[in-house]
N, C-alpha and C positions, 0 to 999 in steps of 0.2 A: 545617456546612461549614467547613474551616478552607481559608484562601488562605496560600500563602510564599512571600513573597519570598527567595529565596535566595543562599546566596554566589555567585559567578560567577567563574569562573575561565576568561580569554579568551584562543584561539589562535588566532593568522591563519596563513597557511601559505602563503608562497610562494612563484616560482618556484622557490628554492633546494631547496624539498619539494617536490621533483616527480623521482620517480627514472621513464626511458622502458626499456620492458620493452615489446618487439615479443608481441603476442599474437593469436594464432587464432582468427577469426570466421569462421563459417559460418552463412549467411541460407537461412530458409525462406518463400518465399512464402505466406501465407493464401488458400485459394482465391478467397472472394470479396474482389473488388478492392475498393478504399477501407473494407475493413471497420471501419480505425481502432480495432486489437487496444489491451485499454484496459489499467489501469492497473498488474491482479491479475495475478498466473501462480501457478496451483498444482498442485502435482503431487501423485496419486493413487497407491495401490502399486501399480497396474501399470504407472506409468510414463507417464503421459500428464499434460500439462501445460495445463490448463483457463484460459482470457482470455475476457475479454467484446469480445464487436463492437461497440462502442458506436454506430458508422454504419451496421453489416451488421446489426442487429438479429439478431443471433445471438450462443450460445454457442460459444466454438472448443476445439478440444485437439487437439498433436500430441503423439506420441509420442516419445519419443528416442530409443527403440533404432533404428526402423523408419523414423522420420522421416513417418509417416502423419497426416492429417488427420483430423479429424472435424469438422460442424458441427449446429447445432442450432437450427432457425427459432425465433423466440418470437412468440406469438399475440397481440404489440398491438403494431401498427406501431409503426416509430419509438418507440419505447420507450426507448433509450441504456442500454443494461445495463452499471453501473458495477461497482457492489461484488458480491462472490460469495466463497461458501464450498463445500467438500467434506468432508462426512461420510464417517466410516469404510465405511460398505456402499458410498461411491463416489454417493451419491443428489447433486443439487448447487443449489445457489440462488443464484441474482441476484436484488438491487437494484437495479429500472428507474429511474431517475434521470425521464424524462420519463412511464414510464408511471403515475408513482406506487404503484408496486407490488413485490411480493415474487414470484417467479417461484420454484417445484419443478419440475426436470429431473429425468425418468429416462434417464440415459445408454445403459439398455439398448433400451429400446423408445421413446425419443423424447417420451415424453408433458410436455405443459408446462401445470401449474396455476399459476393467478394469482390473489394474494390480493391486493383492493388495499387501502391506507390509507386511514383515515379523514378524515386532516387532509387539506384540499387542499393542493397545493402542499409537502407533505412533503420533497420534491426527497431521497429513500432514499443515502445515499451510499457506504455500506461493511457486510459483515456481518462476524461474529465470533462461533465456537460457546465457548463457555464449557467449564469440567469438566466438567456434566453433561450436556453434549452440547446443550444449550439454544443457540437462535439470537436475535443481537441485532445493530439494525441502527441505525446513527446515520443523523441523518434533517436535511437541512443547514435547509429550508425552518422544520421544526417546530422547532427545535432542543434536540433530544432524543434520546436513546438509548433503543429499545423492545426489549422483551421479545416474543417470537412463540409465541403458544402455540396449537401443530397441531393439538388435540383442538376447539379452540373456533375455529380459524382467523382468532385476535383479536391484537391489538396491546397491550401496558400500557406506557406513555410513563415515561420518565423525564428531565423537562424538565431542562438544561441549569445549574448555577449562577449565568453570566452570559447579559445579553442578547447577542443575534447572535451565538454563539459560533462559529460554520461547523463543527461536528463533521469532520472528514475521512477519519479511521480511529479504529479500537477495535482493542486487541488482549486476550489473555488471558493474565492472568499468575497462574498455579499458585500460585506463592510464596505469592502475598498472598491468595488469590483475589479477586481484582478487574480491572478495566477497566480499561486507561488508553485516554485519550481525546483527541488532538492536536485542539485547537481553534484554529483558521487567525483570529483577528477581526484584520481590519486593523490598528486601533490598539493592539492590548491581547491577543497572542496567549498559550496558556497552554495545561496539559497537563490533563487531569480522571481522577482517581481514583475510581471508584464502586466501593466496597467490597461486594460480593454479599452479606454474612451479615448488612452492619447497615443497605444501599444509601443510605449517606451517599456526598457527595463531597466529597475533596479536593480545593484547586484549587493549579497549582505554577505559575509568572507565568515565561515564558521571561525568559530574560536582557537577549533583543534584543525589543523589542514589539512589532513587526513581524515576526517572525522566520516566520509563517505554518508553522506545523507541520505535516508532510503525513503520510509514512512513519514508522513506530514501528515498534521493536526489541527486544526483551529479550534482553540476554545476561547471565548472571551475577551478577543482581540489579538489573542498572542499565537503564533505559529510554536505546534510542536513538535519535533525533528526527534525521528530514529534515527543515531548515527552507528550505521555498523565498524566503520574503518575506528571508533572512539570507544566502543561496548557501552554506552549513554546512551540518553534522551537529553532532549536542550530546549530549551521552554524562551521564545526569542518574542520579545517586545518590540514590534515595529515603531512603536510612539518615541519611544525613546533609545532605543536600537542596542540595547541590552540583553547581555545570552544569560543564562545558567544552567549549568550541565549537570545531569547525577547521574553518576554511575552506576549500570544493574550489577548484580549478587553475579561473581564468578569472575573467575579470569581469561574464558574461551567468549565472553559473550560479545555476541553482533546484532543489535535488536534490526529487525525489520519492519515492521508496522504494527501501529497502535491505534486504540479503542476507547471511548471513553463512556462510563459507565452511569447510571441514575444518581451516585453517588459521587461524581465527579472526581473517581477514581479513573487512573490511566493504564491502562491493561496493553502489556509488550507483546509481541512475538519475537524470539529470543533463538531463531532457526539459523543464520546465517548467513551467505551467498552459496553461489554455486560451488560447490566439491565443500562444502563445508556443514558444517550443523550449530555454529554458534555454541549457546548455554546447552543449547537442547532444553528449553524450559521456556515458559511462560510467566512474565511477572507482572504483579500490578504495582502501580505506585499510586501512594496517598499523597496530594496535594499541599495537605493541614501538617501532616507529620515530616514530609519529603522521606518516608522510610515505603522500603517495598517488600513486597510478600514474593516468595514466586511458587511455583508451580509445577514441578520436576516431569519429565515423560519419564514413560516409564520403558519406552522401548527406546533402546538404542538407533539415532538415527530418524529417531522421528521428525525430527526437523519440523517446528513450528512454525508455519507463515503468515495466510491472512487469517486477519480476526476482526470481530464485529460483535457491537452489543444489541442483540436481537430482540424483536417485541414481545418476546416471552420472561422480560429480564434479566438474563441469562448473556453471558459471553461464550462466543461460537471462535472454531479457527479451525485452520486446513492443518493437518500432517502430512506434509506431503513424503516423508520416506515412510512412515506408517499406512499411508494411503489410507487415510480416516478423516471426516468431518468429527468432532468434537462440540460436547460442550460441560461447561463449568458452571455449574447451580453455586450463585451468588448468593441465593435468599439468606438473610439474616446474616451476612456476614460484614 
């Protein structure tokens, strides 16, 4: 395991960066009421956009073209379905947060199998299918990244470098083939590299140590990090192991995950953690200018989460206290 501290290179950003661009929101209601649409949104090729109910105990997905609903019970109550992914055949999986468990959805005929964990208390937080289509799910309680293997319907842990590290997302990056992994620990937050071919990990030590890492990016080689414990994004260069930080518009903000656009523009959710609401806003950031636009809710409380730029060109996101799928007509802007 190698740890770096590395260069840091700091941007605050304020009011002066802040250019107002009037833009286009259209809310869709979630049928079931207080479902508390959670933190993922992913779109499928047909166009349906997959969140977790974390309070409805259910899977949701609308559509864009059609604007249609779908939902999907899960078979243990209260269960909090956090993290979730979409395979190519469209098959789909949540990470029950309270059930302790792995959930398989068929979106065609409804059927929901539940694999649970062995560790108690695993608290499942995010999945991530890797290149060879393999599922891996960071696991906040155990604090570990697993491996899920369907033929044996088993789990293989890969503990954590540091203690309490709060795993929060994994993503997959081609490049390297490996993980990276935002690790939120209070005092001493930091990003984990688990390399597939040799399953070592690097560890990269954010700037701010606190900076509580949620949302992860990859554009262009460079990991991009939500830091809500920092109210930033952090733009980190593995090649050279150099961060730079900008800070979003506000003084309550906590971004949580980010999207990136046709215009290689990077679009915030701006919602918070738990008991909290962040900016309560949505911002985007330009690249070219490093200045951000945002995006105000308009209801108290709406709490922005996941977002995704959809194949309608268009950026989509959960409100989870609004209980609204959302979206934002980009055209021309």
């Amino acid at each position: 395991m190698g740890v770096n501290n590395s260069d840091v290179n700091n941007l605050d950003v304020n009011s002066s960066d802040i250019n107002k661009i009037e833009f286009n929101v259209s809310d869709y209601k979630v049928p079931t009421p207080g479902s508390w649409p959670g933190n993922n949104l992913l779109e499928d090729k047909a166009g349906w956009l997959w969140f977790t109910e974390m309070l409805g105990n259910k899977i949701g997905a609308v559509n864009i073209h059609n604007k249609e609903f779908r939902e999907y019970e899960l078979s243990t109550p209260s269960s909090m379905p956090v993290g979730l992914a979409v395979e190519e055949d469209g098959t789909l999986w949540a990470a029950l947060f309270r059930g302790n468990s792995l959930a398989k959805i068929n979106p065609d005929s409804g059927e929901v199998i539940e694999y649970p964990l062995a560790e108690e208390s695993a608290l499942p937080s995010s999945l991530v299918l890797d290149g060879k289509n393999r599922l891996w799910m960071t696991q906040l309680g155990a604090n570990q990244i697993s491996l899920f293997n369907p033929e044996t319907a088993s789990f293989k842990g890969y503990p954590l470098p540091r203690q309490d590290s709060n795993p929060m997302q994994a993503i997959y990056d081609a490049q390297r083939d490996a993980l990276w992994i935002s690790c939120a620990n209070d005092e001493r937050s930091y990003l984990a590299k688990l390399d597939l071919g040799t399953m070592a990990y690097d560890v990269f030590l954010t700037p701010t140590p606190t900076a509580q890492p949620i949302g992860l990016m990859l554009h262009k080689g460079n990991v991009w990090v939500a830091q809500g414990g920092a109210g930033s994004i952090a733009k980190f260069t593995p090649d050279s192991g150099q961060w730079k930080e900008f800070k979003l518009p506000g003084d309550k903000s906590q971004p949580v995950k980010l999207a990136l656009d046709n215009q290689e523009r990077i679009w915030v959710s701006d919602g918070g953690g738990m008991g909290d609401v962040g900016g309560n806003q949505v911002a985007v950031f330009d690249q070219n200018t490093e200045q951000f636009d945002v995006v105000e809710m308009p209801v108290r409380g709406a709490k922005p989460m996941g977002i995704t730029f959809a194949q309608d060109g268009n950026i989509w996101f959960t409100q989870q206290g609004a209980n609204r799928i959302s979206q934002i007509d980009i055209e021309g802007i």
